[in-house]
C-alpha angles and dihedrals in degrees: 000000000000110000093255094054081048098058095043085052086057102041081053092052095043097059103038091059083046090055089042093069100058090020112128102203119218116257108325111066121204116223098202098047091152085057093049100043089053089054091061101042089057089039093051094043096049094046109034083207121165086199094061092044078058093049099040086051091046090055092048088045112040136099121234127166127186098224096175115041121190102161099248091159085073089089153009100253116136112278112211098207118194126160108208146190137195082330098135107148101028082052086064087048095049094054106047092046096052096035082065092055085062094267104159094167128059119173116185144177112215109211099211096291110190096187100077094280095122088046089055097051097048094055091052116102102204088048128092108195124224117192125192131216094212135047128260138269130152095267097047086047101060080042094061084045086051093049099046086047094055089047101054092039145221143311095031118099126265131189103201101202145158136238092253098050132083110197107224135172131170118315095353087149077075123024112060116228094262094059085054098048086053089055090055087047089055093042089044090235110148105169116045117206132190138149133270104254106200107223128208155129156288105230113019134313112321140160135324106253135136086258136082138076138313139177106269113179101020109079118142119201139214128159080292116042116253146160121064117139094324096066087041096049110034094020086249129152101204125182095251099169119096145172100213091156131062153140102239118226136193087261103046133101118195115230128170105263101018151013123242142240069079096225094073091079095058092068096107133334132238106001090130132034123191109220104216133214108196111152119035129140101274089049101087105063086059102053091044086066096040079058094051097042094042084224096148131074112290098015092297092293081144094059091039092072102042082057089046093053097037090049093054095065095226099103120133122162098179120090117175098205088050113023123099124197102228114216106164139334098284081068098067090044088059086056099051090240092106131038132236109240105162115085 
């Protein structure tokens, strides 16, 4: 940073921990402002990033009401939190599949949805329901995590996950979360990383289902892992690592792709895989308006290209030589995407 980007990071911050200290936050109260305070601070200070200023001022600022209640802070029991927006029929999708992991406890933030979404969540009886006052975009969204988490406190376990993604590890078909999280316990593990895995199909955009291909032998790293069918289709290195899934303590921020303090995310690689939905035929629409509104990371230029390259007709996911049919977890070990846990 020049100097004069440096004292204008530290006049923001300044005033920001001035304003966290008065500061009556919208809805959702927290009930450690002096901890989380303190997170940021040491967050802000190791990192000089504007986006975390954003993202600090989004979670003091935003407005955020619980609308179902459901009294999940009566226990300790795992929170599946997902915000959500117009995702219907991949909602219905995302449920079952993680209710049969052993999931008891869904929070969501419903972003406005106007296709029945809202009406479906609220008729479900293991779901509290979060609205916002504002719209989304991806600061604001980490911001809402941020503020969900706060509410519902900390040491007890979280998977963080979107609509599109079903959290998988090995045998999962057979071995319910809880038995998972008590092999982290035992491994001291308390944040559980693993890569985005795109899923699609062999001929055109078709349902959302815990079916279809993936690239099974072409994956690229860096220190993040990339690579996978989206590198191979539009030419793209997207972040694909993630740690979705975590036992909040009194020292730790939520961001998309990762916890900090950012060593947390180095406990021990590939236990877990997201398989990740990502076009399908409903999808365009959407990006479209995440284009228009700018809403994503870098004004949408990610989604800019995905619309170039479907529009042009000339989109094809499957590969022979490449493409792999996924049919349950064991499938992703073969492939060295996924590691073997049970002995």
């Amino acid at each position: 940073m020049s100097d004069m980007r440096i004292k204008k990071y530290f006049s923001l911050l300044a005033a920001l921990r001035l304003t966290f200290f008065w500061k009556e936050f919208k809805g959702l109260g927290i009930s450690n402002p002096r901890i989380w305070m303190n997170n940021f601070r040491k967050r802000l200070l190791t990192f000089r990033s504007f986006p975390m200023i954003l993202m600090f001022k989004e979670f003091l600022n935003t407005s955020i009401f619980i609308i179902k209640k459901l009294d999940f802070r009566m226990n300790k029991n795992l929170i599946a939190i997902c915000v959500i927006k117009n995702d219907l029929e991949k909602l219905k999708k995302f449920l079952e599949h993680h209710r049969n992991l052993g999931i008891k406890q869904f929070a969501f933030l419903d972003d406005h949805s106007t296709d029945g979404t809202n009406e479906y969540l609220q008729e479900q009886q293991d779901v509290e329901l979060f609205e916002s006052g504002e719209p989304f975009f991806t600061d604001r969204k980490e911001a809402w995590v941020n503020r969900i988490l706060a509410y519902y406190g900390f040491d007890r376990w979280y998977a963080v996950l979107d609509s599109d993604e079903l959290l998988i590890y090995d045998s999962c078909e057979k071995f319910n979360i809880d038995k998972f999280i008590a092999l982290m316990e035992k491994r001291n593990i308390t944040a559980v990383s693993g890569k985005m895995i795109d899923m699609y199909y062999h001929k055109g955009i078709e349902y959302f289902d815990k079916t279809g291909y993936f690239d099974g032998r072409y994956f690229r790293w860096m220190p993040n892992p990339t690579g996978g069918m989206r590198y191979r289709v539009f030419g793209m290195q997207m972040c694909l690592g993630k740690t979705p899934l975590f036992f909040l303590d009194s020292k730790v921020i939520y961001h998309i792709h990762c916890l900090f303090p950012f060593e947390k995310n180095f406990q021990k690689a590939n236990i877990i895989a997201l398989l990740h939905y990502k076009f399908l035929s409903g999808d365009i629409e959407k990006y479209k308006e995440r284009i228009k509104n700018k809403s994503m990371f870098n004004g949408s230029e990610e989604y800019k290209q995905y619309i170039g390259k479907i529009e042009d007709g000339k989109l094809d996911f499957y590969d022979e030589s490449i493409s792999e049919k996924f049919m349950e977890s064991k499938k992703l070990v073969i492939n060295n995407l996924l590691e073997c846990i049970w002995d």
